[in-house]
KOLROGU-677434 format. One record per residue: residue number from 1; y negated, z negated, x of N, C-alpha, C in turn; residue in three letters. Coordinates in nm, 3 decimals. Each point is the difference from the previous one (the first is absolute). Example, Ala and Ser with C-alpha at 12.3 -4.5 7.8 and 13.67 -1.06 7.14 Angstrom:
BEGIN
PT	n	n_c2	n_c3	n_c1	ca_c2	ca_c3	ca_c1	c_c2	c_c3	c_c1	res
PT	1	0.569	-0.780	1.319	-0.119	0.000	-0.089	-0.120	0.000	0.090	ALA
PT	2	-0.105	0.072	-0.035	-0.119	-0.006	0.082	-0.109	-0.073	-0.077	SER
END
This chain:
BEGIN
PT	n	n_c2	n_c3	n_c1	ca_c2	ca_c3	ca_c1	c_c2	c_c3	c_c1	res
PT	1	3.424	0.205	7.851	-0.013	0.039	0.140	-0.146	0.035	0.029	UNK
PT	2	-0.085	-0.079	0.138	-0.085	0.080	-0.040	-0.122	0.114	0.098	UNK
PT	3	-0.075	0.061	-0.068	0.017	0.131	0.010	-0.099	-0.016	0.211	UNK
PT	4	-0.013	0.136	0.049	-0.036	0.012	0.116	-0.166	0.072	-0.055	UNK
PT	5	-0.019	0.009	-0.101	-0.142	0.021	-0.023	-0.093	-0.129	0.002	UNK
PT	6	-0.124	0.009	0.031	-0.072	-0.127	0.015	-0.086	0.023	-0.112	UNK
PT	7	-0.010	-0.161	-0.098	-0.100	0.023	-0.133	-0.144	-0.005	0.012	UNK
PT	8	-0.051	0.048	-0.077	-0.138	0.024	0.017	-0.031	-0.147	-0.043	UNK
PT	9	-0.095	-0.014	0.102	-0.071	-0.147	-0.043	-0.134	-0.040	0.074	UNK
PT	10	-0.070	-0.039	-0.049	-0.157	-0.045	0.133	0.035	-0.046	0.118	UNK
PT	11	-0.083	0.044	0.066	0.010	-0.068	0.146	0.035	-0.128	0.006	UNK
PT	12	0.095	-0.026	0.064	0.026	-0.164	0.057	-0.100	-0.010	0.103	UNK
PT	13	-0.044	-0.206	-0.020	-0.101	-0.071	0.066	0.081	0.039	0.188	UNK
PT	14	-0.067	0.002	0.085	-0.023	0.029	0.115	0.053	-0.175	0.039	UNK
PT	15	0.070	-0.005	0.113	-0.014	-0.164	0.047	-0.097	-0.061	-0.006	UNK
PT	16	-0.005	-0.143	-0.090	-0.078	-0.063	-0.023	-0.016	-0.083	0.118	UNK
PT	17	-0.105	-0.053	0.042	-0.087	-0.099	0.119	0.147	-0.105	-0.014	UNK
PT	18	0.000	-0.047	-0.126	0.096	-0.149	0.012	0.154	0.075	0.034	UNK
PT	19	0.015	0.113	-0.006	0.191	0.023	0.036	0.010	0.024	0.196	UNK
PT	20	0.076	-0.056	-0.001	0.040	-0.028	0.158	0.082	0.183	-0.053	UNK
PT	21	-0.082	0.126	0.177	0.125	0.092	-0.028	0.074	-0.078	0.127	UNK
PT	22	0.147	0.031	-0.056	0.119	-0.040	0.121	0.036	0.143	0.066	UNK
PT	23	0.017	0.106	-0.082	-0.003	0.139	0.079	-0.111	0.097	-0.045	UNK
PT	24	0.022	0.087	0.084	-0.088	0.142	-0.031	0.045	0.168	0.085	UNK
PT	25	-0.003	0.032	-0.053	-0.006	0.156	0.099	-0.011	0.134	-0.100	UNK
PT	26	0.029	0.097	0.078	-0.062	0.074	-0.096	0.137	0.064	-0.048	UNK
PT	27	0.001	0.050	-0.130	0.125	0.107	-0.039	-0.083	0.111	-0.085	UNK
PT	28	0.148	0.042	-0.071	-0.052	0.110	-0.064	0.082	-0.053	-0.119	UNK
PT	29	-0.060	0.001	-0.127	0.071	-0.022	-0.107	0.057	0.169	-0.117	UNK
PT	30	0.095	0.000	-0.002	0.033	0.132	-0.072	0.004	0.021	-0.151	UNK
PT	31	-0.085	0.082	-0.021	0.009	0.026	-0.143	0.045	0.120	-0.068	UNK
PT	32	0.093	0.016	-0.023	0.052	0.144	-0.039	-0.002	0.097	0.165	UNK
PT	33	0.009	0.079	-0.030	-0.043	0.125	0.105	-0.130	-0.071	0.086	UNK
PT	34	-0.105	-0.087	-0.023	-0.081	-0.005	0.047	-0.005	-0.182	0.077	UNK
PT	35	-0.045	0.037	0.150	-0.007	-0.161	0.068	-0.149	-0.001	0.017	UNK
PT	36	-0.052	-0.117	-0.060	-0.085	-0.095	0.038	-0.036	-0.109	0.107	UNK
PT	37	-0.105	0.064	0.090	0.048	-0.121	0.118	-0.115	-0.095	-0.021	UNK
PT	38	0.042	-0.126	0.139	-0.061	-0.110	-0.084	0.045	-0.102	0.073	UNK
PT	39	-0.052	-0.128	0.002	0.052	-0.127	0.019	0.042	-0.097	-0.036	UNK
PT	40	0.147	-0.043	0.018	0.040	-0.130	-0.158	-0.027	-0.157	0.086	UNK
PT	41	-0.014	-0.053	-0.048	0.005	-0.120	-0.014	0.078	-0.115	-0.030	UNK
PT	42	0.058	-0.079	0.052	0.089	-0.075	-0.045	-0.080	-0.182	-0.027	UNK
PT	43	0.041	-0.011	-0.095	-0.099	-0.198	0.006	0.126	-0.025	-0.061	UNK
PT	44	0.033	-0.175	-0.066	0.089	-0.030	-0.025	-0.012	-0.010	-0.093	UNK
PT	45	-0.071	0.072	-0.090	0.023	0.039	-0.142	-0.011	0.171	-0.050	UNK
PT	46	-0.032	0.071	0.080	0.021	0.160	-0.035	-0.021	0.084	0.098	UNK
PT	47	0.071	0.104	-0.016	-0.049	0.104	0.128	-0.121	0.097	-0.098	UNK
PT	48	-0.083	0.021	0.097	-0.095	0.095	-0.026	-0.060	0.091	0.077	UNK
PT	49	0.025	0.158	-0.110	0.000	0.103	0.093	-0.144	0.089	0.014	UNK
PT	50	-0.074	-0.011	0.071	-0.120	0.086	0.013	-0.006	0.143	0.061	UNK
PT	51	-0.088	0.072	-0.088	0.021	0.143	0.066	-0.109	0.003	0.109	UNK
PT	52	-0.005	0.115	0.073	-0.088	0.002	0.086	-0.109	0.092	-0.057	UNK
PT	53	-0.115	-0.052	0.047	-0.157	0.102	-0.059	0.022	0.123	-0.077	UNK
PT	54	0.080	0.122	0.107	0.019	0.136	-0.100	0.088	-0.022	-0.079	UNK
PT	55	0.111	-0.078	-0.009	0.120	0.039	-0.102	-0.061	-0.080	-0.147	UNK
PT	56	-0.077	-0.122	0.037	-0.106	-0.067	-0.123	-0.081	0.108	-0.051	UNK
PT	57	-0.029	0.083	0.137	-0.119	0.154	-0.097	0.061	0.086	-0.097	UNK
PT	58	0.141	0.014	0.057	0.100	0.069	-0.086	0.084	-0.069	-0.125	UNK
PT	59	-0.081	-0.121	-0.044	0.077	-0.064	-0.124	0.087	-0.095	0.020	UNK
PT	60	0.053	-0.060	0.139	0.092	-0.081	0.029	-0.075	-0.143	-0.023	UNK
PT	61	0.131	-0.045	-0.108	-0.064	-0.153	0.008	0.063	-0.079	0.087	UNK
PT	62	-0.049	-0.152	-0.044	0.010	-0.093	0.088	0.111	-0.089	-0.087	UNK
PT	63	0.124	-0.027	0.039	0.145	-0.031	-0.029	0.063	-0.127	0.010	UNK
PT	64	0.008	-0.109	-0.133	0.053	-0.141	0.079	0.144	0.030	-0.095	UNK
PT	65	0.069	-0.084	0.138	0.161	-0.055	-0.052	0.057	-0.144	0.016	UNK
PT	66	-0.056	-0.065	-0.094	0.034	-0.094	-0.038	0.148	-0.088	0.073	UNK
PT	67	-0.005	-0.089	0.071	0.133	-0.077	0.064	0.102	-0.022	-0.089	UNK
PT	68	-0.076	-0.048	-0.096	0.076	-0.058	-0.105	0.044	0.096	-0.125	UNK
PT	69	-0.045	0.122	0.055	0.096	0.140	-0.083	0.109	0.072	0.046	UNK
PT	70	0.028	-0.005	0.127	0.028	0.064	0.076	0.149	-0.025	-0.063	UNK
PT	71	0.044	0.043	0.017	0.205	0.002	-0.027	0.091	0.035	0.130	UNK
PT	72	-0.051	0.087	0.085	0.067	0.103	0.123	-0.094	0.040	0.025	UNK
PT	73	0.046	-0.014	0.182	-0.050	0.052	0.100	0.117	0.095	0.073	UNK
PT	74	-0.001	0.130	-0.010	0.070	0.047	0.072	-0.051	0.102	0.106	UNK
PT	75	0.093	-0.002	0.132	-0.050	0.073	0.122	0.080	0.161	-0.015	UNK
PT	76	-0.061	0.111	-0.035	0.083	0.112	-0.022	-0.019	0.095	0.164	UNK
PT	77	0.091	0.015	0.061	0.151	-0.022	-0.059	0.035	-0.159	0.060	UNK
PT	78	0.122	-0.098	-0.051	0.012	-0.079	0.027	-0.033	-0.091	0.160	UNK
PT	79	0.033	0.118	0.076	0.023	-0.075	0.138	-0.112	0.108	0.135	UNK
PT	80	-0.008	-0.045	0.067	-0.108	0.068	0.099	0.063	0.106	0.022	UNK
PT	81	0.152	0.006	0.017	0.037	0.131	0.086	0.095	0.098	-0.037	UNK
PT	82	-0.088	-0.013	-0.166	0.036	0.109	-0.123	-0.127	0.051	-0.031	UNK
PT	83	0.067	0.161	-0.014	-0.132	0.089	-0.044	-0.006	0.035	-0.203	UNK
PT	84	-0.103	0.038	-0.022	0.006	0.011	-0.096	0.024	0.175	-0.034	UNK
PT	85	0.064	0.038	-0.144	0.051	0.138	0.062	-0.119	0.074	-0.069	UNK
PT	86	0.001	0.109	0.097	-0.115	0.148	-0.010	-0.130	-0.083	0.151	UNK
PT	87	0.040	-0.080	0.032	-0.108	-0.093	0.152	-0.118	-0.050	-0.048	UNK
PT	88	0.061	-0.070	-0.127	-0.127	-0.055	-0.057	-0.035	-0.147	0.071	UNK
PT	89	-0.167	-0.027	0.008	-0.074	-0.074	0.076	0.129	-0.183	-0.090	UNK
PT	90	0.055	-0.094	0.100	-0.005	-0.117	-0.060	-0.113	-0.076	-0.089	UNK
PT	91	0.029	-0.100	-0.099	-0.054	0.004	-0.057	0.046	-0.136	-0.071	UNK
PT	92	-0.105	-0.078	-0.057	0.045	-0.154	-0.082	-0.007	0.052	-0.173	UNK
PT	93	0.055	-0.018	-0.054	0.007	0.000	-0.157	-0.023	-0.208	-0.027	UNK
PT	94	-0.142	-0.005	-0.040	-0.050	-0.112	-0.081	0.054	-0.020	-0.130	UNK
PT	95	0.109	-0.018	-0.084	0.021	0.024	-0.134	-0.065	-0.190	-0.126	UNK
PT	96	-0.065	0.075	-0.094	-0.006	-0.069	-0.117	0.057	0.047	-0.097	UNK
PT	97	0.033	-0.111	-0.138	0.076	0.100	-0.083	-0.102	0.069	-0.054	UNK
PT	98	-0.107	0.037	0.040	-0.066	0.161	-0.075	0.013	0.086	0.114	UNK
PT	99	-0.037	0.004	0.136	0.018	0.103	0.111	0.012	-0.065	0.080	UNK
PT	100	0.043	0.118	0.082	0.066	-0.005	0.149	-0.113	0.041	0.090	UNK
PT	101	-0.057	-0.067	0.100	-0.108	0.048	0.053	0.044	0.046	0.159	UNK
PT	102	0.027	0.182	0.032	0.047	0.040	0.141	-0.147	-0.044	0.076	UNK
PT	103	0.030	-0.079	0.073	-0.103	0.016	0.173	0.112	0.013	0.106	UNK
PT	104	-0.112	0.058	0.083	0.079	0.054	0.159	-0.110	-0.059	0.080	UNK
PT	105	0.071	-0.134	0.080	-0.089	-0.026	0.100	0.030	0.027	0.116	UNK
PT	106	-0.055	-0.039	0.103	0.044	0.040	0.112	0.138	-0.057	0.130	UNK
PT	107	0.010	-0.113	-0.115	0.078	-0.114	0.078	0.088	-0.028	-0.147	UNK
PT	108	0.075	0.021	-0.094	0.054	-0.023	-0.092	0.075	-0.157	0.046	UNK
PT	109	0.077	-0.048	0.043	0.031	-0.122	0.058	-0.059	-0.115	0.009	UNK
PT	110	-0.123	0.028	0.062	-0.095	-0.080	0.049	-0.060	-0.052	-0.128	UNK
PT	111	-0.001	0.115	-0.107	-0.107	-0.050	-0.116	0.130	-0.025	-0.093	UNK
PT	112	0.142	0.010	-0.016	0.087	-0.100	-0.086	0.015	-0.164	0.111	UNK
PT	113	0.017	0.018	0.128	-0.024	-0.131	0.054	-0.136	-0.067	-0.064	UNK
PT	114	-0.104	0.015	-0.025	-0.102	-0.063	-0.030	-0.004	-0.039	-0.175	UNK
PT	115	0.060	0.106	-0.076	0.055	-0.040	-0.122	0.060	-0.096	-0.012	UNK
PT	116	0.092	0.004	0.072	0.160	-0.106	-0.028	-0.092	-0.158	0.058	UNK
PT	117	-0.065	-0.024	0.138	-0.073	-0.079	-0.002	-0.113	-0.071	-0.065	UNK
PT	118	-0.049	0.107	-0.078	-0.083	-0.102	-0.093	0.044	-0.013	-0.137	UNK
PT	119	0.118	-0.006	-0.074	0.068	-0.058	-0.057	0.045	-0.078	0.026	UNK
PT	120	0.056	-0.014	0.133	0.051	-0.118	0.042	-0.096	-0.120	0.017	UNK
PT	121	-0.101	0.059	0.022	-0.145	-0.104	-0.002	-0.025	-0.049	-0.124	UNK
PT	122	0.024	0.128	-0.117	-0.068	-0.098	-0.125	0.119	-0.101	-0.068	UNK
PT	123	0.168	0.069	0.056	0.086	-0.121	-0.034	-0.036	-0.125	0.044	UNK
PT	124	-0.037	-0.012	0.122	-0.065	-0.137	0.045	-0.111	-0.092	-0.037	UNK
PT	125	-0.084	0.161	-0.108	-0.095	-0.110	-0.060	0.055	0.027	-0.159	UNK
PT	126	0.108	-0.030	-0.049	0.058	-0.050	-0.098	0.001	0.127	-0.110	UNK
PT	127	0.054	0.138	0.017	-0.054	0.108	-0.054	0.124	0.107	0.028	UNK
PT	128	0.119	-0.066	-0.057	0.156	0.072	0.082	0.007	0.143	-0.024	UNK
PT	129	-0.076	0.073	-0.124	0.054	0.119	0.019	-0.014	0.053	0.104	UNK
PT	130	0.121	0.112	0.037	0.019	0.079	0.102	0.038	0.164	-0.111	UNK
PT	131	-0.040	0.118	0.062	0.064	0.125	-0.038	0.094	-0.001	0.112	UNK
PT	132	0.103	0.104	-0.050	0.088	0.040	0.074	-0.058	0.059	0.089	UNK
PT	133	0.028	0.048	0.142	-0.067	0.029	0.121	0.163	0.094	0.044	UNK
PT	134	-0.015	0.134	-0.001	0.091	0.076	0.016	0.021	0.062	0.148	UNK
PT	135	0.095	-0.050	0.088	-0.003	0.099	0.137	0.103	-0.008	0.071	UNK
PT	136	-0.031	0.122	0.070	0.146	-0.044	0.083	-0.021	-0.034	0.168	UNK
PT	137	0.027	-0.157	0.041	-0.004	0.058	0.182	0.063	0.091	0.047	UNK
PT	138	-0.077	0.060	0.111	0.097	0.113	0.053	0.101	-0.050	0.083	UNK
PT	139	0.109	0.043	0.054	0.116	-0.075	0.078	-0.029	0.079	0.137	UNK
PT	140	-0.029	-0.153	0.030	-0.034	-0.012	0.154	0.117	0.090	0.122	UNK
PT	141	0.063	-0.081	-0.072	0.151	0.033	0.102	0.038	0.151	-0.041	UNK
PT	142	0.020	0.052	-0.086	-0.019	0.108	-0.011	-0.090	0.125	0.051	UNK
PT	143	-0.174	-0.034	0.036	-0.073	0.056	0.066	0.029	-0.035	0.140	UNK
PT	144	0.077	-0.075	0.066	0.036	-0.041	0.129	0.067	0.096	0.024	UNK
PT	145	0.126	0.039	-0.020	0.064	0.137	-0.003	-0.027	0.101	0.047	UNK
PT	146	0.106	0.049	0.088	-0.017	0.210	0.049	0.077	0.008	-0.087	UNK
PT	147	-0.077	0.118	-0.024	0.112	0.113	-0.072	0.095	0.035	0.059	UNK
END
């Protein structure tokens, strides 16, 4: 299983000139008790997470996750219009089999829609793995509803 600590390792390369990014925005990546904010990156071969100026002053490195490591993507809690308990911020769990990487972006949806799409892109260029992609839609018809 694996763990929610992140391993110590050198800075990952920054987007290279030749990687097309397909997304960007900013999150916060969590490490223990402590969030790192920052901007990830998505190309169609890794997401990569950059800290911003002070949190780099404070020791935060620079974070790649590999496409082709990835195992699960899950949206915690499953569905938009579930909370998580004690009102904790939503949040994506990135998992490899060494860690699970928590970010909280600002649009959680938006950035598994852009996941699930560029897999679907690299199936097209002959490259089928997919991770599992964990979520739940919320039920429409259900939010239609009075109480």
């Amino acid at each position: 299983m694996p763990t929610h600590r992140l391993p110590r390792v050198p800075h990952a390369q920054r987007p290279r000139p030749d990687e097309q990014v397909l997304k960007q925005g900013g999150v916060d990546l969590q490490n223990g008790w402590l969030a790192r904010h920052g901007t990830l990156y998505l190309t169609l071969e890794r997401m990569v997470f950059v800290p911003t100026i002070l949190d780099t002053a404070m020791r935060a490195r620079r974070r790649e996750i590999p496409l082709d490591r990835l195992v699960e993507v899950e949206r915690v809690p499953l569905a938009a219009d579930e909370m998580i308990a004690g009102g904790q911020r939503p949040r994506l769990h990135l998992s490899t089999d060494e860690v699970t990487y928590v970010i909280m972006t600002g649009d959680n949806d938006a950035w598994l829609d852009a996941i699930d799409l560029v897999y679907e892109r690299r199936h097209q260029l002959g490259r089928p793995y997919r991770p599992s992609i964990l979520r739940k839609t919320p039920n429409l018809f259900r939010l239609g509803q009075e109480a």
